[in-house]
N, CA, C and O of each residue as an XYZ file, in Angstrom:
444
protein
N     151.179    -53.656     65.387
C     151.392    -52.830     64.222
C     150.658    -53.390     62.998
O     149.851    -52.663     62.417
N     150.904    -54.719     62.547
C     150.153    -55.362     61.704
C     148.734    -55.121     61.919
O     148.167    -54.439     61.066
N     148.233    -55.443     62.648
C     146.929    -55.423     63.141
C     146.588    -54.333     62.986
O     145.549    -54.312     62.327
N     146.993    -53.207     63.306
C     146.449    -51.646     63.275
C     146.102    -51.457     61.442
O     145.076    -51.053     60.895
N     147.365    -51.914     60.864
C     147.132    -51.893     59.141
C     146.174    -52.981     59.016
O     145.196    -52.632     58.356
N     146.135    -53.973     59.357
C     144.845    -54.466     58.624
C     143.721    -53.872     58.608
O     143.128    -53.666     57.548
N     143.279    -53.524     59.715
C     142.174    -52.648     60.686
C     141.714    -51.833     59.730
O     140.705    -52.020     59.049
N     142.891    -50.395     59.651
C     142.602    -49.458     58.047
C     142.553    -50.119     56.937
O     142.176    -49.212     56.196
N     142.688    -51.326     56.055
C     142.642    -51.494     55.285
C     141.141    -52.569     54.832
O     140.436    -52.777     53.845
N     141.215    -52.875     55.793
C     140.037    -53.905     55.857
C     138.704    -53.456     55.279
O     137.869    -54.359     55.215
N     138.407    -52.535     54.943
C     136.981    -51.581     54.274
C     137.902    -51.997     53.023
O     137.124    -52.712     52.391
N     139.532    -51.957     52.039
C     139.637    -51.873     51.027
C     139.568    -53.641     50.585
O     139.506    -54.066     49.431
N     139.599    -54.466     51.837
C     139.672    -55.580     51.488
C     138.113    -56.236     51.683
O     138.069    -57.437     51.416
N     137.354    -55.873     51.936
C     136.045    -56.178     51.780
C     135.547    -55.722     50.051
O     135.061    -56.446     49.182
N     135.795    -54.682     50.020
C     135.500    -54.340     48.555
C     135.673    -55.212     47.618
O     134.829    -55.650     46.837
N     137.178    -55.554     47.730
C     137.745    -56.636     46.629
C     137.461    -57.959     47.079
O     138.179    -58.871     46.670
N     136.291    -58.257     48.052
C     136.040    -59.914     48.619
C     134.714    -59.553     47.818
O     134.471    -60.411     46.969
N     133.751    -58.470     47.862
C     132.705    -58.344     47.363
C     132.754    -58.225     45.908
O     131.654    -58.535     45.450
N     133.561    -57.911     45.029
C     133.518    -57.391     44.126
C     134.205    -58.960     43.314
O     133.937    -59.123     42.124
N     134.925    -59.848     43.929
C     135.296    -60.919     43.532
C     134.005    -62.247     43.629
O     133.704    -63.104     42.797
N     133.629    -62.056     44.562
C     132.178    -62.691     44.891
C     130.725    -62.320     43.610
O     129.966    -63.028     42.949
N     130.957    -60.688     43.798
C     130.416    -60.939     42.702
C     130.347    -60.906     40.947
O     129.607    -60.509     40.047
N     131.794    -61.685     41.167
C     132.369    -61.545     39.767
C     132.142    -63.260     39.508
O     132.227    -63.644     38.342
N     131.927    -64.025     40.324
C     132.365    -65.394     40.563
C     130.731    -66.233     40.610
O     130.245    -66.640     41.666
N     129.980    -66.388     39.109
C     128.969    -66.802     39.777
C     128.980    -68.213     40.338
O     127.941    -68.871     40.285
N     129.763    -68.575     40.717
C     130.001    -69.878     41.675
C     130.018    -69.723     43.603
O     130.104    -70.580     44.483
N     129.905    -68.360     43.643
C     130.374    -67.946     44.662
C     129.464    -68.831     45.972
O     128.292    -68.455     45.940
N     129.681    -69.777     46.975
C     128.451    -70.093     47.410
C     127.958    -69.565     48.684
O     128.751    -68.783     49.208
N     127.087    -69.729     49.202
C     125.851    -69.359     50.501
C     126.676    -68.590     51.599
O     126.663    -67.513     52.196
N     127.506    -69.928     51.513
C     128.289    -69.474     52.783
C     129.592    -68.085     52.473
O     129.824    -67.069     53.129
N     129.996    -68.424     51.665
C     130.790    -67.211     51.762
C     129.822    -65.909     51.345
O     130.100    -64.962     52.080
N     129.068    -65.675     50.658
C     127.784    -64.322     50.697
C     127.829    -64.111     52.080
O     128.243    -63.065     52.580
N     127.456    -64.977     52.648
C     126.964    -64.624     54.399
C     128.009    -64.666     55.243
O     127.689    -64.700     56.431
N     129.475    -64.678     54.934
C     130.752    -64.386     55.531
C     130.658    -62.829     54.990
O     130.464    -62.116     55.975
N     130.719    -62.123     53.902
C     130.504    -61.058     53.118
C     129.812    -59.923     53.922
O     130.323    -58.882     54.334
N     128.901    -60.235     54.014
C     127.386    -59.818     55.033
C     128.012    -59.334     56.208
O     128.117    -58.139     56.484
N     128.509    -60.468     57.037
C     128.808    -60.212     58.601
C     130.092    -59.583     58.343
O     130.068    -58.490     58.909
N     131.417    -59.798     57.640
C     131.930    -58.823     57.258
C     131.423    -57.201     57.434
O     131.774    -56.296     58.190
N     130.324    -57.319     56.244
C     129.565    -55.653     55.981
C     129.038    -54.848     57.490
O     129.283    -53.749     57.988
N     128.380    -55.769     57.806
C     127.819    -55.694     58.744
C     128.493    -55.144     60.105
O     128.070    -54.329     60.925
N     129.973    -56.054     60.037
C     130.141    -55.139     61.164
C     131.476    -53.686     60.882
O     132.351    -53.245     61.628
N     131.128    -53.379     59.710
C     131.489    -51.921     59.610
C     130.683    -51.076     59.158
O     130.879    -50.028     58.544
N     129.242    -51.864     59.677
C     128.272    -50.724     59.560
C     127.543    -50.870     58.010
O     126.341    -50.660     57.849
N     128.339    -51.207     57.057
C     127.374    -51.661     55.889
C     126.288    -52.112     55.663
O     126.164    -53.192     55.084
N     125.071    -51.260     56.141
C     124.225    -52.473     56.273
C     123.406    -52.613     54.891
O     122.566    -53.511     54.833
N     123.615    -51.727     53.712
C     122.708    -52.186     53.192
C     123.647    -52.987     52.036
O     122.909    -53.476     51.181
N     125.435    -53.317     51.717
C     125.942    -54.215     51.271
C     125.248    -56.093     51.906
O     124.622    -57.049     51.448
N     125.840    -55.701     53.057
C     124.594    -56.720     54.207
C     123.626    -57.363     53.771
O     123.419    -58.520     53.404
N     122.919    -56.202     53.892
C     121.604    -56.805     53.070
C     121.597    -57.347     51.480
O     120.584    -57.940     51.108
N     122.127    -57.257     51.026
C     122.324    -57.671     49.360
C     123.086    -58.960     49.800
O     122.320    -59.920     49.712
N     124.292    -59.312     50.231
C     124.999    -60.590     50.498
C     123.867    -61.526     51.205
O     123.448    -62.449     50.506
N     123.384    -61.403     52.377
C     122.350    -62.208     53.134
C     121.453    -62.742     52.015
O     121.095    -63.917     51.947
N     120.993    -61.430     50.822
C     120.122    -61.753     49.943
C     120.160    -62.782     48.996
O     119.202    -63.397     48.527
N     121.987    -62.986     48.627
C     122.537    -63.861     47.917
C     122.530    -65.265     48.433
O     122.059    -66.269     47.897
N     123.202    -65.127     49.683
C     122.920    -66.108     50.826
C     121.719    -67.264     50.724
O     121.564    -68.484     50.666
N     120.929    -65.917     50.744
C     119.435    -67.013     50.814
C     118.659    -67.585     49.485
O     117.662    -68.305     49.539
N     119.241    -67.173     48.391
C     118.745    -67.851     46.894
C     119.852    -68.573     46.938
O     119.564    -69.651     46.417
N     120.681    -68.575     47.187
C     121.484    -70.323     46.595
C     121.262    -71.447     48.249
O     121.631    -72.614     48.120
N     120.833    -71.129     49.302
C     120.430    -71.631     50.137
C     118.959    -71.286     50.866
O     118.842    -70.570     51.860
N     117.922    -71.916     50.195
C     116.491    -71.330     50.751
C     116.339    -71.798     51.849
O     115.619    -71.248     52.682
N     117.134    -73.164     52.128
C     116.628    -73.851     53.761
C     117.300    -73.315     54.992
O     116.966    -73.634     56.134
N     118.399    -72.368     54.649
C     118.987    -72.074     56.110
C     118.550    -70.812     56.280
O     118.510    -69.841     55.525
N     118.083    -71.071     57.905
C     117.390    -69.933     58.518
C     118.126    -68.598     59.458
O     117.728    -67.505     59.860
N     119.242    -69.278     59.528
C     120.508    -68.270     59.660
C     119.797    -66.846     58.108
O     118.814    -66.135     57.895
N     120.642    -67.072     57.700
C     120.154    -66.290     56.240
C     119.185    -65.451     56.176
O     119.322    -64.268     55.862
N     118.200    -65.964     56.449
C     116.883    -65.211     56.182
C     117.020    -64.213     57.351
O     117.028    -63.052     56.942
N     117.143    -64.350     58.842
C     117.375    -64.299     60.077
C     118.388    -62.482     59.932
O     118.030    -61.338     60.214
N     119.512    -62.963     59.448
C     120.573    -62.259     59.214
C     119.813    -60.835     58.404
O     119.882    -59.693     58.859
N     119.016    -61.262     56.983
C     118.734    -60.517     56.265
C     117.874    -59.565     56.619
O     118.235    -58.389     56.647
N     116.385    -60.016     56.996
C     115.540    -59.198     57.418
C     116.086    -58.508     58.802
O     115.385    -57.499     58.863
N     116.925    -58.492     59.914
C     117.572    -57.993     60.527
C     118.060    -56.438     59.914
O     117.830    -55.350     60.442
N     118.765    -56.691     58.698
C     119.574    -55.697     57.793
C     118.767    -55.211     56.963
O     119.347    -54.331     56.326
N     117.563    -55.357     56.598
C     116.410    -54.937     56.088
C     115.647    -53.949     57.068
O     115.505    -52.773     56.733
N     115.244    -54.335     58.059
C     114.856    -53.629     59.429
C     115.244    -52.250     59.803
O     114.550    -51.265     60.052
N     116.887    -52.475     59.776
C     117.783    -51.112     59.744
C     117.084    -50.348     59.082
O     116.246    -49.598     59.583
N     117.368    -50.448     57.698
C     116.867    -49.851     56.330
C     115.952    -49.605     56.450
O     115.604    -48.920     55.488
N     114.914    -49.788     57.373
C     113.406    -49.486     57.268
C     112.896    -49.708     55.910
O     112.235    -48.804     55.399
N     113.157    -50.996     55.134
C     112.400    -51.836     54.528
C     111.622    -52.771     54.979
O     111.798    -53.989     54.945
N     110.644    -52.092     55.458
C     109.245    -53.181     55.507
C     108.912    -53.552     54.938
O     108.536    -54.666     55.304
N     108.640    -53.271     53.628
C     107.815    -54.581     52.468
C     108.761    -55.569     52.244
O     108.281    -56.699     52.156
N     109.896    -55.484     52.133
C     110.789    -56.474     51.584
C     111.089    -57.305     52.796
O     111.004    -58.515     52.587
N     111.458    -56.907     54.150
C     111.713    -57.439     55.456
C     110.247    -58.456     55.039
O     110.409    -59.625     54.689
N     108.787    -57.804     55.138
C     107.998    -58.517     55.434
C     107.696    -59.853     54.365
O     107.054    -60.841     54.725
N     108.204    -59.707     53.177
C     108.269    -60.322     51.748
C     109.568    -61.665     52.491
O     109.219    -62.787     52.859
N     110.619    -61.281     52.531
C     111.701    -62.424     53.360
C     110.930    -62.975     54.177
O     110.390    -64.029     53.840
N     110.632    -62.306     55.698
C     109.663    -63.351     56.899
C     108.624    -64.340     56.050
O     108.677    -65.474     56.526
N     107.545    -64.227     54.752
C     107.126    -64.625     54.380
C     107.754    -66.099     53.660
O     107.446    -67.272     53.874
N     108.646    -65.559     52.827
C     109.737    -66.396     51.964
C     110.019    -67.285     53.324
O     109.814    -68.477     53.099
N     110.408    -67.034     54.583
C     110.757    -67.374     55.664
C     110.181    -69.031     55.446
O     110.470    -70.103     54.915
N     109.188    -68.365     56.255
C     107.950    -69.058     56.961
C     107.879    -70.583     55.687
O     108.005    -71.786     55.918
N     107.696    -70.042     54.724
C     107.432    -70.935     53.320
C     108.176    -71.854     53.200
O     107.773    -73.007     53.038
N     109.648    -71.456     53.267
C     110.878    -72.133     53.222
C     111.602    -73.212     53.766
O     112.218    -74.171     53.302
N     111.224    -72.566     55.413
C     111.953    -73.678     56.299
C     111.264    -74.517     56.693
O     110.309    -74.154     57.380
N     111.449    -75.978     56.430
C     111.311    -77.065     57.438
C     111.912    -76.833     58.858
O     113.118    -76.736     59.081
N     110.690    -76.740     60.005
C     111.409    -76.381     61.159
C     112.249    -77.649     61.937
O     113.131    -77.505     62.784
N     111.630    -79.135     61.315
C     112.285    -80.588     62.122
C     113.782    -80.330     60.929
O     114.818    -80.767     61.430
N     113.875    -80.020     60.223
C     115.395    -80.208     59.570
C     116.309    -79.163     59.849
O     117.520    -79.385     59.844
N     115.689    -77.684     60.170
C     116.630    -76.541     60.638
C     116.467    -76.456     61.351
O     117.019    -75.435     61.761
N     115.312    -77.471     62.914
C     116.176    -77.305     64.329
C     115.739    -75.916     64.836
O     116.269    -75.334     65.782
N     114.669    -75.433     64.068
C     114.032    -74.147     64.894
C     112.850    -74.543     64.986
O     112.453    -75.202     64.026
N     111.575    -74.230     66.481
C     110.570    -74.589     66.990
C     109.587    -73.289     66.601
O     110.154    -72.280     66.179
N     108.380    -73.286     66.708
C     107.341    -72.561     66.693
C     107.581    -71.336     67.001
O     107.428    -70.359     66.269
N     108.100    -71.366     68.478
C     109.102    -69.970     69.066
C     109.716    -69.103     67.881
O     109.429    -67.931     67.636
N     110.492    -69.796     67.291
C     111.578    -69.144     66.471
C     110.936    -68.296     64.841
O     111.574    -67.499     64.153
N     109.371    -68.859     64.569
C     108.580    -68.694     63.462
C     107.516    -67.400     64.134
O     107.095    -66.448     63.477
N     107.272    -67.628     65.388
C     106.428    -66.455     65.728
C     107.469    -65.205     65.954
O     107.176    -64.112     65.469
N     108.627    -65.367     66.659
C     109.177    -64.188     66.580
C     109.429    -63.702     65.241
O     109.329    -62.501     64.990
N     109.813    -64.731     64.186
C     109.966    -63.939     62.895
C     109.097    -63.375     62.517
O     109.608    -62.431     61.915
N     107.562    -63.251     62.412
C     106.676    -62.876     62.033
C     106.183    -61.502     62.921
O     105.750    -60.417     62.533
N     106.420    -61.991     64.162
C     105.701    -60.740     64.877
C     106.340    -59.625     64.952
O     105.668    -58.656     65.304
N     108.292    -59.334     64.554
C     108.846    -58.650     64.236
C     108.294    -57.671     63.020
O     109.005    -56.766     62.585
């Protein structure tokens, strides 16, 4: 029973996680990109895309982030901006400190 009410309510409680987030400029990386996957999986994708976006200016080195974003950009059929992030991408990450290989830089790009 609980569960069924959270379920319906959960679109009103994302609102007020987003709307507190972005009331809070302290808000950090990680919770934007809790926000996101939140959005994300009720279909929000272009809230999504704005949180991921947040995500990735207070954290430029994690590639989660970027990953997440241009994903939710893609949807949107934003190509310049998808292709503007992969770029930001590429620029950004140290691949020996984030643990992603060559593999992981060509698929971003060739997407």
């Amino acid at each position: 029973m609980q569960e069924e009410i959270l379920r319906k309510r959960w679109p009103y409680c994302l609102r007020y996680g987003l709307l507190a987030a972005h009331l809070d400029s302290r808000t950090p990386a990680e919770e934007w990109a809790h926000w996101g996957d939140e959005s994300r999986k009720l279909e929000l994708i272009e809230e999504a895309a704005a949180c991921y976006g947040r995500a990735v200016k207070l954290d430029v080195k994690n590639w989660k982030y970027y990953e997440r974003r241009i994903e939710m950009l893609d949807l949107l059929s934003l190509r310049p901006l998808a292709m503007r992030t992969r770029l930001q991408a590429a620029q950004m990450i140290n691949p020996s400190q984030a643990g992603v290989d060559f593999e992981w830089f060509h698929e971003l790009i060739k997407t």
